[in-house]
C-alpha positions as CSV (number, residue, x, y, z in Angstrom):
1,X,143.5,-6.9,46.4
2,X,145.9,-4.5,47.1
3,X,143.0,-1.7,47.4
4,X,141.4,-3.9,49.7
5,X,143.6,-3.6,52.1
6,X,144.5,0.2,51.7
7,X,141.1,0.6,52.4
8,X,141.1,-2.0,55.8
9,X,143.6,-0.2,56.9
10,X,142.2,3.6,56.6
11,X,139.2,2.2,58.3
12,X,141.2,0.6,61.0
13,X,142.5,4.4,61.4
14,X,139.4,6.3,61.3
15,X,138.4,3.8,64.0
16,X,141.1,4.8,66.3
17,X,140.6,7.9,66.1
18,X,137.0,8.0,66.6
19,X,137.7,6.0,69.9
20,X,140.2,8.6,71.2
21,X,137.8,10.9,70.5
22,X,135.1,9.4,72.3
23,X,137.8,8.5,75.2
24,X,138.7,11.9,75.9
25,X,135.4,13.2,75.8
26,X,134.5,10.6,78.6
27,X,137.3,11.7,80.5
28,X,136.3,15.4,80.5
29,X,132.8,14.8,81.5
30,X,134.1,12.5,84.1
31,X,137.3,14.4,85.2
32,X,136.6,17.8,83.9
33,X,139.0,20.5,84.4
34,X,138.1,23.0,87.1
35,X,138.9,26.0,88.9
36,X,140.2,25.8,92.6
37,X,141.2,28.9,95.3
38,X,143.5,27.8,98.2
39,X,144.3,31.1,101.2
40,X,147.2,31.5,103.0
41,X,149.5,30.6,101.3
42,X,153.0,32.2,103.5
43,X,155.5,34.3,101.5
44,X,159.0,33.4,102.3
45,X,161.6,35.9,101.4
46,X,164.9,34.9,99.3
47,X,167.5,36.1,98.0
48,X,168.7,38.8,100.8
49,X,171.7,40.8,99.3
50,X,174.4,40.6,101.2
51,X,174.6,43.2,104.8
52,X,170.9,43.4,105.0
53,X,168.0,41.4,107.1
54,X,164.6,41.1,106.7
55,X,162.4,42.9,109.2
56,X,159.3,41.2,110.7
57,X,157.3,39.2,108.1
58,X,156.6,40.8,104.5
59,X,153.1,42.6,104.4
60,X,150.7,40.5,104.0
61,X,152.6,37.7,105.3
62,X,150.3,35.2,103.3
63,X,148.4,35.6,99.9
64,X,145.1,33.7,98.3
65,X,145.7,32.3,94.7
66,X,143.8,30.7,91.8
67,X,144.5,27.5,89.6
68,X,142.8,25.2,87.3
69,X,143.7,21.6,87.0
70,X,141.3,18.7,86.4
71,X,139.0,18.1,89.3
72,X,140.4,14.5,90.9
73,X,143.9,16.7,91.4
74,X,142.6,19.8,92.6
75,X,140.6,18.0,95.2
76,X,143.6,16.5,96.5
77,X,145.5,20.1,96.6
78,X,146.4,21.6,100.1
79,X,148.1,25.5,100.4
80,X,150.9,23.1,101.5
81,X,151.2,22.2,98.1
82,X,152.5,26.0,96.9
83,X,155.5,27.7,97.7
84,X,155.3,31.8,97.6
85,X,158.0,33.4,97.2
86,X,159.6,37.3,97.2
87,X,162.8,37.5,95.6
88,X,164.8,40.6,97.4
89,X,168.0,40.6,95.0
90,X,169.0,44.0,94.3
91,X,166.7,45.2,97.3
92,X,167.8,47.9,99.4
93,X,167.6,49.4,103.1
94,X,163.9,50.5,103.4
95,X,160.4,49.3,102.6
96,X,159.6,48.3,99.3
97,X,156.6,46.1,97.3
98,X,158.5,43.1,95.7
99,X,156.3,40.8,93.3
100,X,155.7,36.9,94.6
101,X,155.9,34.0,92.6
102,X,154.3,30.6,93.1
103,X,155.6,27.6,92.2
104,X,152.8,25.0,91.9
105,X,152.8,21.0,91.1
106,X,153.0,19.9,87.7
107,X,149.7,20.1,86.2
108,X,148.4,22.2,88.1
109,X,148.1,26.3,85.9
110,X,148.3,29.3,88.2
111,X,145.8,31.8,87.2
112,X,145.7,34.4,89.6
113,X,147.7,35.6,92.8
114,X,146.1,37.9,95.3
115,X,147.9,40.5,96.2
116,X,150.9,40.0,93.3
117,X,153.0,41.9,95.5
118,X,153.9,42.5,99.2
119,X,155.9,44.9,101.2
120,X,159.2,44.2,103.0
121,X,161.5,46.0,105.0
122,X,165.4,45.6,105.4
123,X,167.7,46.8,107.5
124,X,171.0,47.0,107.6
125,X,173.2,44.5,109.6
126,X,174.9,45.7,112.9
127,X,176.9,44.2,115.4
128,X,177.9,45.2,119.2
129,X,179.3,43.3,122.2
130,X,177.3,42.9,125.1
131,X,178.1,41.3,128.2
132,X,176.9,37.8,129.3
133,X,175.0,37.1,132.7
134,X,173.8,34.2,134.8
135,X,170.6,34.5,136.3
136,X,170.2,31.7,139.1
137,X,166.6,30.7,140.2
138,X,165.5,28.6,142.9
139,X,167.8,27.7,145.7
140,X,170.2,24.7,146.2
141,X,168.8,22.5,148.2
142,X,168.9,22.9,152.3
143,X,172.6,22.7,153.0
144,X,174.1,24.3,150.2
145,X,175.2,27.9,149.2
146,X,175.8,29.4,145.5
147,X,179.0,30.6,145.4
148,X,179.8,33.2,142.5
149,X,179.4,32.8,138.9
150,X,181.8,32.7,136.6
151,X,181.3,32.8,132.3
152,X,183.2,32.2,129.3
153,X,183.1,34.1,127.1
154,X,182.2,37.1,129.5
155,X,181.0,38.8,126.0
156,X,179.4,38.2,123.3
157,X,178.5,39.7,119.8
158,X,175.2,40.8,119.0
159,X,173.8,40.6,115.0
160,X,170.8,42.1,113.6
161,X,169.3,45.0,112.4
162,X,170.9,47.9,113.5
163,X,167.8,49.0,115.3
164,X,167.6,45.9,117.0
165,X,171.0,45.8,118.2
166,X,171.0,48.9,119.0
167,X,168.3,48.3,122.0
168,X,170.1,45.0,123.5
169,X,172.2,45.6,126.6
170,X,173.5,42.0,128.0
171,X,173.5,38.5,127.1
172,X,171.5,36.3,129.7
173,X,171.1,32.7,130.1
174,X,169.5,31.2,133.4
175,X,170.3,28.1,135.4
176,X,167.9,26.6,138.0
177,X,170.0,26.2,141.7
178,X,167.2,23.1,143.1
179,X,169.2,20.5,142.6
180,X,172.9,22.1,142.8
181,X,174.5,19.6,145.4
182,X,178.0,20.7,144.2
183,X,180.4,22.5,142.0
184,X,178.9,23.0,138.5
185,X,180.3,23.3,135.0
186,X,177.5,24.0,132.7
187,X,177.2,24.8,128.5
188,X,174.2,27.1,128.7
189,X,172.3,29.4,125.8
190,X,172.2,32.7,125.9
191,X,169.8,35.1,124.9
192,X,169.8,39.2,123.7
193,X,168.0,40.9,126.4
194,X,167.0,45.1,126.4
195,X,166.8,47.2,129.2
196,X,163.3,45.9,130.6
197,X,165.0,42.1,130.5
198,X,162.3,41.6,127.3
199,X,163.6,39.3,124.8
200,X,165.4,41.1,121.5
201,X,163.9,38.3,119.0
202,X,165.5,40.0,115.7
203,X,168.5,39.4,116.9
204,X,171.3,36.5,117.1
205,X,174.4,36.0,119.3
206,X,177.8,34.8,118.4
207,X,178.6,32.5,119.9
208,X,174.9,31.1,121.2
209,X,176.4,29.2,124.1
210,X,178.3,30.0,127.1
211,X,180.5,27.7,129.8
212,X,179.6,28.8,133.4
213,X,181.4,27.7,136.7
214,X,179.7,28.0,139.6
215,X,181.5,26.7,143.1
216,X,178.5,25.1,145.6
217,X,179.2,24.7,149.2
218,X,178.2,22.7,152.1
219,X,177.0,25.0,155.0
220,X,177.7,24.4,158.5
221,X,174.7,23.0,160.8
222,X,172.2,26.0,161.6
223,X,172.0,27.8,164.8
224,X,168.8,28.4,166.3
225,X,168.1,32.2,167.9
226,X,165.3,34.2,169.5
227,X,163.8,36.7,167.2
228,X,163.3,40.0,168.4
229,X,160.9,42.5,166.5
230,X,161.8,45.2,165.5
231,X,159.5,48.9,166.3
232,X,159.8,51.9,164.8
233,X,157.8,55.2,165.9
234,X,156.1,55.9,169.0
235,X,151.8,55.1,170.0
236,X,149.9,58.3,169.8
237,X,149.7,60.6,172.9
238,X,148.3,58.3,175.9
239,X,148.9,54.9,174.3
240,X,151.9,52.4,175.1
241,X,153.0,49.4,174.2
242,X,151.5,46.8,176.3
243,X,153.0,43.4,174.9
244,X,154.6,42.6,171.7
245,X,154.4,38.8,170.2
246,X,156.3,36.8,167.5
247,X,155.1,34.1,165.9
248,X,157.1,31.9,165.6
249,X,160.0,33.6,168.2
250,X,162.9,31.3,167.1
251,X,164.6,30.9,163.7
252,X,166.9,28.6,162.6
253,X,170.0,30.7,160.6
254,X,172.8,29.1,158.4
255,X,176.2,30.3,158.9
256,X,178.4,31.0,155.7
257,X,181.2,28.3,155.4
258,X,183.9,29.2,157.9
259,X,182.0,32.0,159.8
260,X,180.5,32.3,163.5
261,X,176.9,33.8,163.7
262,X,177.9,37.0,165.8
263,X,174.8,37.8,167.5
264,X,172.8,36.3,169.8
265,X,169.1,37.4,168.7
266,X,167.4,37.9,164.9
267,X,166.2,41.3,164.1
268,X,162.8,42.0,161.7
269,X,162.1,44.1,159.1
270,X,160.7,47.3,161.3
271,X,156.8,47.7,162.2
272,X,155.3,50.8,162.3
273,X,153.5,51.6,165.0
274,X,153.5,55.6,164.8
275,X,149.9,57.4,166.1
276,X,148.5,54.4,166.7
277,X,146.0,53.2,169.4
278,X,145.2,49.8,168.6
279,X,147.0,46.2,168.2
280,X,149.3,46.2,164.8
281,X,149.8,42.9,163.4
282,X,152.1,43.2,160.2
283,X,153.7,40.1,158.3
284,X,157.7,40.8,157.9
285,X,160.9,39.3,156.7
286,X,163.4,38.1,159.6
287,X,167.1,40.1,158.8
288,X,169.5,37.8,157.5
289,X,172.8,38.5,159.4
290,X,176.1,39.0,157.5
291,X,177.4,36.3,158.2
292,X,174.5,33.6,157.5
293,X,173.7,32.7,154.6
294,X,169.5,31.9,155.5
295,X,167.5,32.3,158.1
296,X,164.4,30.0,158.2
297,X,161.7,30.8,158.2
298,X,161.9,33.7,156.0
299,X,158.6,35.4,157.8
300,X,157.4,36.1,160.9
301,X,154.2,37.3,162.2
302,X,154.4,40.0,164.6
303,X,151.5,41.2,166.8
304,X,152.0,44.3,168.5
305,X,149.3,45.4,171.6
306,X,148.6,49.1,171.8
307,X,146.2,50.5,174.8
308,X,145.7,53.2,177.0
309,X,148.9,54.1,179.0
310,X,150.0,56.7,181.5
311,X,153.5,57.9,182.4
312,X,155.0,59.2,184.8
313,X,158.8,60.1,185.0
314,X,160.6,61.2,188.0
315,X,158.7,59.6,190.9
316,X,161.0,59.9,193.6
317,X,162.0,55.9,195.5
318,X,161.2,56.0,198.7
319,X,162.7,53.4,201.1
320,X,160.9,51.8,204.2
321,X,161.1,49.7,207.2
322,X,165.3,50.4,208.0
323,X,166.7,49.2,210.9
324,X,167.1,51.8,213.7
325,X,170.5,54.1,213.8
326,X,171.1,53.2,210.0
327,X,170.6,56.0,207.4
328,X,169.3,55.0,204.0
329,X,170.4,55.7,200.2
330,X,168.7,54.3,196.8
331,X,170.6,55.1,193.6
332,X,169.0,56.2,191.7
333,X,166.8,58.3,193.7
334,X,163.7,58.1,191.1
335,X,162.2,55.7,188.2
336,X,159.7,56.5,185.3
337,X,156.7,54.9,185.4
338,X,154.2,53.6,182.7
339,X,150.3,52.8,184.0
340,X,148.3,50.7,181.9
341,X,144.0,50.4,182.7
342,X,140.7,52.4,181.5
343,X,141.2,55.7,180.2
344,X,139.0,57.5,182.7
345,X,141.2,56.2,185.8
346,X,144.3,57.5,183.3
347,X,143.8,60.7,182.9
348,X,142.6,61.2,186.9
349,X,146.2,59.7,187.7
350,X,148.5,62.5,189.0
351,X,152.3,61.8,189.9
352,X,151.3,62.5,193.8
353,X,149.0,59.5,193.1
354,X,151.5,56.5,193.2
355,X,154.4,55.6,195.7
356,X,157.6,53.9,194.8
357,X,159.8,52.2,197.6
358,X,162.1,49.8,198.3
359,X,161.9,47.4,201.6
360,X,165.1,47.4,204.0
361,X,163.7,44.7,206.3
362,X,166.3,42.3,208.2
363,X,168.9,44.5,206.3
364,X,172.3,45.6,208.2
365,X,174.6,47.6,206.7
366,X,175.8,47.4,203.4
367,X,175.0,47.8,199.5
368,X,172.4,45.5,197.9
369,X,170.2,45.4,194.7
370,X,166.1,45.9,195.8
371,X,163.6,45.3,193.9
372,X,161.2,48.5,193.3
373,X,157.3,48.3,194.6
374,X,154.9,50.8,193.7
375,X,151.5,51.7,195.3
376,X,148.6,52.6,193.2
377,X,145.6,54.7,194.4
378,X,143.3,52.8,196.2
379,X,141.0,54.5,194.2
380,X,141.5,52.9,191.2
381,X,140.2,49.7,192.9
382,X,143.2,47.3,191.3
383,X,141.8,48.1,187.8
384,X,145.6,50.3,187.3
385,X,148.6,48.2,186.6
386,X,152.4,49.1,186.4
387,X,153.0,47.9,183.1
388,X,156.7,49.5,183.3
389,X,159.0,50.1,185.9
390,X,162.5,51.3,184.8
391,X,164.6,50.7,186.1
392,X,162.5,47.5,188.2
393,X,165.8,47.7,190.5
394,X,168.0,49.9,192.6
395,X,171.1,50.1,194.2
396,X,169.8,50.2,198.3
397,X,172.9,51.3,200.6
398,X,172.0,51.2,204.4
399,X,174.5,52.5,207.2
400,X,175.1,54.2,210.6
C-alpha cells in the first residue's frame, strides 16, 4: 500500500511539472521576448559640483537605445518611459565626454545605448550687479500723462556663467501704459538684457521681481492751434514758392499739468525743398512744444507748390494822383517783388517792366498806411501775377 502511494504521488509530480513546462512554452510562443529600439531619449545632467553651471545642452542632447523585454510590454513602451542621465560629480570647468546611464522599468533589460557618452561644458559661476529699468509701452489713455518711474530694488544681481554675466548690462522689465488711469504700484519681473536689449537666457536674477511706482496724471483740456510748416532751403534758380498747404492745419495739443501752452502756432518737422522745381509733398511729425505733453494728430501732410518765379528787388514806389500844393513821401521808397507765370514771359521780364505806386486820392495832409499796386507789362497779356509783394504796405505822408 504504502508503495502505492509513493508512486501516486511522484506521478502527481512529474505531472506538474510537465504542465509548467508546456505552460511556459505557450507563453513564449505567445509572448515571446523581443528586441525593441526607442530615439531620443533627452540626457539630463546631475550632480553639478558645487560653483559650476552647465552650458547649453550636453552634445547630443538625446541618445537612441536598445532593450529586450517580452513583446506585450515592449509594445506598450514610450522614450517617456527612460530616464538618461550624465552624472557631472567631480567634473570640472571645460568640455568633457561623461558616460549616460538609463534607468528603465522593471523588466525591461537595456542592451545597448547609442552614443554611451556625451559632451558637456561648465563654467564657472559669476555674479555682477546690474541696474533695473522700466520700459513703458503704449500710452495711457487720452487724458493722462506717465509721470517718472521709480524701482525697488534699483539693482539687481546677475548669476550665471561667467561668460554670460559678463555680457548683461541692465535688468529690464516692461509695463503696458493703455490702461494707466492713475497712480500705479506694480510687482514686475525682470529680465537680464546685453547691449543689443537681446535676452541673456543663461542667466538668473536675484531677486526676480521688482516694485515700481509710477505717478499718472490728469492733463488739462487740449488747446487747439494752427499748424505752420516748416521749410528749409531755397527752390532752384527761377523757381518760388507759390502756395504751401497743411493737411490737416489745426492740432489739438495737451498742456502738462500746471503749464500754459506758450505759443500760438505748431511748428513741423522741416521739408526740404532745396533745387527743386516742382510740388514737394512730404509726410512729417507736428513738434511737440515743451510744455505739452501731445499734440494730436502726430502727422501732418504738407504740400508744398514750386513753379516758375521772377524777382525783382528794389523797384522804386511811386505815388500818384496827390492833391495839388501837397508834396508826397512813401517809406519805404522801394519793395521786392516776386512774378509768378510761364517761363518765357519770365525771363523777358526786366525791372523797367513793372510799376509800383501807391494812390493819394481824396488824401489831405497827413501820415497814412497804402496799400501797394503794381503794373505788369501789358505785354504779358494778364498771364504774369504778383505772387509777392513785401512789404504789400507803406507808410504814405502827404504835405504842403
Amino acid at each position: 500500500m504504502e508503495r502505492l502511494l509513493e508512486k501516486d504521488v511522484v506521478l502527481k509530480v512529474v505531472a506538474i511539472l510537465l504542465a509548467v513546462f508546456l505552460w511556459v512554452q505557450a507563453t513564449a510562443e505567445v509572448n515571446p521576448v523581443e528586441r525593441f529600439t526607442f530615439d531620443g531619449v533627452g540626457v539630463v545632467p546631475e550632480s553639478v559640483p558645487e560653483g559650476l553651471v552647465v552650458m547649453g545642452n550636453p552634445r547630443p542632447a538625446k541618445v537612441n537605445i536598445a532593450v529586450r523585454c517580452r513583446m506585450r510590454v515592449g509594445e506598450k513602451l514610450t522614450s517617456s518611459d527612460f530616464a538618461a542621465v550624465v552624472s557631472l560629480e567631480g567634473g570640472h570647468a571645460g568640455t568633457y565626454d561623461y558616460p549616460v546611464e538609463v534607468s528603465a522599468p522593471e523588466g525591461v533589460e537595456l542592451v545597448d545605448i547609442s552614443p554611451t557618452t556625451v559632451s558637456v561644458t561648465l563654467e564657472e559661476v559669476g555674479t555682477a550687479e546690474v541696474p533695473v529699468t522700466v520700459e513703458l509701452g503704449g500710452t495711457c489713455p487720452e487724458g493722462y500723462a506717465a509721470g517718472e518711474v521709480s524701482v525697488v530694488p534699483a539693482v539687481v544681481t546677475a548669476r550665471g556663467p561667467v561668460t554670460a554675466v559678463s555680457r548683461v548690462v541692465r535688468a529690464v522689465a516692461h509695463y503696458d501704459l493703455s490702461s494707466a488711469t492713475g497712480d500705479v504700484s506694480q510687482v514686475l519681473t525682470v529680465i537680464p538684457v546685453d547691449a543689443g536689449g537681446s535676452r541673456v537666457p543663461e542667466v538668473s536674477l536675484v531677486p526676480p521681481e521688482v516694485t515700481m511706482s509710477l505717478p499718472v496724471l490728469a492733463l488739462p483740456p487740449p488747446e487747439s492751434l494752427d499748424i505752420d510748416p516748416t521749410l528749409v532751403g531755397s527752390p532752384a534758380e527761377g523757381y518760388a514758392v507759390l502756395r504751401v498747404r497743411c493737411v490737416p492745419d489745426r492740432a489739438s495739443v495737451r498742456p502738462r499739468p500746471g503749464e500754459v501752452v506758450a505759443v500760438d502756432r505748431l511748428h513741423t518737422e522741416p521739408v526740404d525743398i532745396s533745387g527743386r522745381t516742382a510740388d514737394v509733398t512730404a509726410t512729417v511729425k507736428v513738434a511737440v512744444p515743451p510744455e505739452a505733453v501731445s499734440v494730436t494728430p502726430e502727422e501732418v501732410e504738407v504740400t508744398v507748390q514750386i513753379g516758375p518765379a521772377r524777382a525783382l528787388s528794389g523797384v522804386p514806389v511811386a505815388v500818384r494822383n496827390v492833391a495839388q500844393g501837397l508834396e508826397a513821401e512813401v517809406k519805404p521808397e522801394t519793395v521786392s517783388l516776386v512774378i509768378t507765370g510761364p517761363r518765357n514771359l519770365l525771363d523777358r521780364l526786366g525791372a523797367g517792366d513793372v510799376a509800383a505806386w501807391v494812390d493819394a486820392s481824396g488824401r489831405g495832409s497827413g501820415t497814412y498806411s497804402a496799400l501797394v499796386e503794381v503794373d505788369l507789362p501789358p505785354w504779358s497779356g494778364d498771364r504774369l501775377e504778383v505772387f509777392i509783394c513785401n512789404p504789400p504796405e507803406v507808410t504814405l505822408i502827404l504835405g504842403p
